[in-house]
C-alpha positions as CSV (number, residue, x, y, z in Angstrom):
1,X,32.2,-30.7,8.9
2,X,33.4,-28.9,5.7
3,X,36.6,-26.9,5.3
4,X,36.1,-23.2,5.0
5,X,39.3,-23.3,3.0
6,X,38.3,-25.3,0.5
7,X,34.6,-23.5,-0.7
8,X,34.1,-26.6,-3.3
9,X,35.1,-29.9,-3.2
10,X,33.9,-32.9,-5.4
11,X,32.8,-36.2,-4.0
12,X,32.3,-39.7,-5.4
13,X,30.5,-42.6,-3.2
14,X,29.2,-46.6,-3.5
15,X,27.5,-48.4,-1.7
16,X,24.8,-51.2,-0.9
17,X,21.5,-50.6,-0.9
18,X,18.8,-52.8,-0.1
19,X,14.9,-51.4,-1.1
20,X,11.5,-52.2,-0.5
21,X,8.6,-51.4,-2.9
22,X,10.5,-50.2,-5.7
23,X,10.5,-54.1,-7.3
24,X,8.2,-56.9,-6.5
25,X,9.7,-58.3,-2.4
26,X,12.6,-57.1,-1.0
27,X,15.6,-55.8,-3.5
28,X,19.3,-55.1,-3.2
29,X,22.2,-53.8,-5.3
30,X,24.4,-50.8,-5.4
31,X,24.7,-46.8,-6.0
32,X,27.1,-44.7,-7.3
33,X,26.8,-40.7,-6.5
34,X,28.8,-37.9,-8.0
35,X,28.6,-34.9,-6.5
36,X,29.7,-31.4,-5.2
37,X,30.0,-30.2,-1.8
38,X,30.3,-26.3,-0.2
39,X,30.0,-25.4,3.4
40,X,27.2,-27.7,4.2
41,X,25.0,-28.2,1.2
42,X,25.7,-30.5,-1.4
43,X,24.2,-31.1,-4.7
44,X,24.8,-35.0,-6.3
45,X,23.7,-37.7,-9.0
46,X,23.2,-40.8,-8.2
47,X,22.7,-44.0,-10.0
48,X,21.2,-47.3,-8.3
49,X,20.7,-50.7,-9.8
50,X,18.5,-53.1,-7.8
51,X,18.0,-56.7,-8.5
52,X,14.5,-58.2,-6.7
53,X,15.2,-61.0,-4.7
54,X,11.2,-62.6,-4.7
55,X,11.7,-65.2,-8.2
56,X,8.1,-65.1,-8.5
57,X,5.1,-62.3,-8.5
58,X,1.2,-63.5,-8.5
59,X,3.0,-67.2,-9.9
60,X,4.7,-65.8,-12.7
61,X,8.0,-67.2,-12.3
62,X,10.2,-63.7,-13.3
63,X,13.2,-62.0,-12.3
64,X,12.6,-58.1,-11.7
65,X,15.6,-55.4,-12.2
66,X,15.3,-51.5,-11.2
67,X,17.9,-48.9,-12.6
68,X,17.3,-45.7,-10.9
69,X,19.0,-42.0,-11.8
70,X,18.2,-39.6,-8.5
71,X,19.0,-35.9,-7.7
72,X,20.0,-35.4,-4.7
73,X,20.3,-32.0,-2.7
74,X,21.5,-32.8,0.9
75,X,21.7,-30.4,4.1
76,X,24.8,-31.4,5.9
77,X,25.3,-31.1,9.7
78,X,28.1,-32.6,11.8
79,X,27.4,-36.5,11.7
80,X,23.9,-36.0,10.2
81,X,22.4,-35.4,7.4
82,X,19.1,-34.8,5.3
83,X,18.3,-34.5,1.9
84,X,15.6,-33.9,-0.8
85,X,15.3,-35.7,-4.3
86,X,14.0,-36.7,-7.1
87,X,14.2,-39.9,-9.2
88,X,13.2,-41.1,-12.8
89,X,14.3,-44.6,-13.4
90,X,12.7,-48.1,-15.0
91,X,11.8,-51.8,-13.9
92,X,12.5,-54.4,-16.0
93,X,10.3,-57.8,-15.9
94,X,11.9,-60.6,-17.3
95,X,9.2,-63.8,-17.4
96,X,10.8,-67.3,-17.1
97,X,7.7,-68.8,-19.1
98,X,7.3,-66.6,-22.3
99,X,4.0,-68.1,-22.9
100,X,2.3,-66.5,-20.0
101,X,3.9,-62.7,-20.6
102,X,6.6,-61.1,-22.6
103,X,9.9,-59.0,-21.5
104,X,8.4,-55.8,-19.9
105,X,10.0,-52.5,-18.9
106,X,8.1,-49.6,-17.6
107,X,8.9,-46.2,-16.2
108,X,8.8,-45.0,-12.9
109,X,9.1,-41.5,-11.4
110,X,9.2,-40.7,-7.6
111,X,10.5,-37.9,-4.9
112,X,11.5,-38.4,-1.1
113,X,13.5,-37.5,1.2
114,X,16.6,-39.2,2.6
115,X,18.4,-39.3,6.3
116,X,21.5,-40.7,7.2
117,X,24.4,-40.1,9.1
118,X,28.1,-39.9,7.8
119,X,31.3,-40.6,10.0
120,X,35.1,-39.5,9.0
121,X,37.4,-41.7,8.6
122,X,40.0,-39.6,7.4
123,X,40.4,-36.0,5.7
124,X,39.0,-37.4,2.3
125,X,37.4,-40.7,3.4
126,X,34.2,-41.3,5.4
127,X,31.5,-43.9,5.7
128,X,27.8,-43.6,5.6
129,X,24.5,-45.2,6.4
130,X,20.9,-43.3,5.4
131,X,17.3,-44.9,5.0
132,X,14.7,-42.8,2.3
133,X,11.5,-43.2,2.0
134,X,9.9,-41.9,-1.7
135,X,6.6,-41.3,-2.8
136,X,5.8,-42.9,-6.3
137,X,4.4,-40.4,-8.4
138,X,4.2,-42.8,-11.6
139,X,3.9,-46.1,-10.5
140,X,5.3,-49.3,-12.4
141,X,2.3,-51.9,-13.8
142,X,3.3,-55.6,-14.2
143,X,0.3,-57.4,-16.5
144,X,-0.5,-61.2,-17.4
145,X,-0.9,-61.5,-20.9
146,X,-4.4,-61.8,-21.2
147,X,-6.4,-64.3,-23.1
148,X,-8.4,-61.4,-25.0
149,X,-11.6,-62.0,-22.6
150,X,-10.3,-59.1,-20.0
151,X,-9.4,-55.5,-21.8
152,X,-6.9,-54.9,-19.9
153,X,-5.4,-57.9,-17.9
154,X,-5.9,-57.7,-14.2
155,X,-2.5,-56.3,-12.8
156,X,-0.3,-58.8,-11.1
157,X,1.5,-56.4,-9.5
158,X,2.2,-52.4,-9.1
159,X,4.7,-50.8,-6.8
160,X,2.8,-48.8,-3.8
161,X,2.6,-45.2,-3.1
162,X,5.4,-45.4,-1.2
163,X,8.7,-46.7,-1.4
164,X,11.9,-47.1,0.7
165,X,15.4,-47.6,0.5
166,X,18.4,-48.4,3.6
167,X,22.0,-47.7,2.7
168,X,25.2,-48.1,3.8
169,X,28.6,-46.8,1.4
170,X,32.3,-45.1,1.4
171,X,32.7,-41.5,0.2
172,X,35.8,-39.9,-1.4
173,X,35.5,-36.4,-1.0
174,X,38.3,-34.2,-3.1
């Protein structure tokens, strides 16, 4: 629980995350959050890189990266937690085999929500786990290169409507 004494404090956390729907299969990488915390609100930014961990969509052998910047606004009880946000971000399609596509990124915009649970391990340190699950409002597209008889190419792949995201990180609070 927050310090009365200290109205604002500023926090920094990492982590592993592992996500589902945001790339092509499963993905996994990391976040970094920078934040500020008052009684029991806090308000952060957080950036996530994922790297897709399926080395091939619709038999296009490719490698698949996300970079993700969030908003988060967070409701802070005891142990638990749950927050609100918002994300803007891009995935990144890399083909092995130029011939059949070239290097694609394209946007993607989502909100969600978040729950998790946060332990103390000491007066400035604590550890957390959370899952999220976000709604893609603009979706990323991954093409063929078409042979000019189809206007557009058929997709190979698009995220879903829905996303989601498990965590687990270390928090500094100051």
């Amino acid at each position: 629980m927050a310090d009365p004494s200290r109205p604002l404090r500023f926090e920094a956390g990492l982590g592993a995350t592992v996500g589902l729907g945001i790339t092509p299969g499963i993905a996994a990488g990391t976040t970094l959050a920078l934040g500020v915390r008052w009684s029991d609100w806090s308000v952060a930014v957080e950036g996530r890189g994922l790297v897709s961990l399926a080395p091939e969509v619709a038999d296009i052998d490719i490698s698949t990266t996300a970079f993700t910047v969030a908003t988060v606004a967070c409701r802070r009880g005891h142990l638990m937690f749950g927050c609100g946000l918002g994300t803007v971000g891009a995935v990144r399609f890399v083909p092995q085999d130029p011939w059949n596509m070239r290097v694609r990124t394209k946007a993607l915009f989502g909100i969600g929500a978040r729950l998790g649970s946060a332990w103390p391990l000491s007066d400035t340190w604590s550890v957390h786990g959370q899952v999220e699950a976000i709604w893609i409002v603009e979706d990323a597209l991954l093409r063929r290169q078409g042979d000019g008889s189809e206007t557009p190419a058929p997709p190979s792949w698009s995220s879903p409507p829905l996303a989601a995201a498990l965590g687990l990180g270390l928090t500094a609070t100051y």
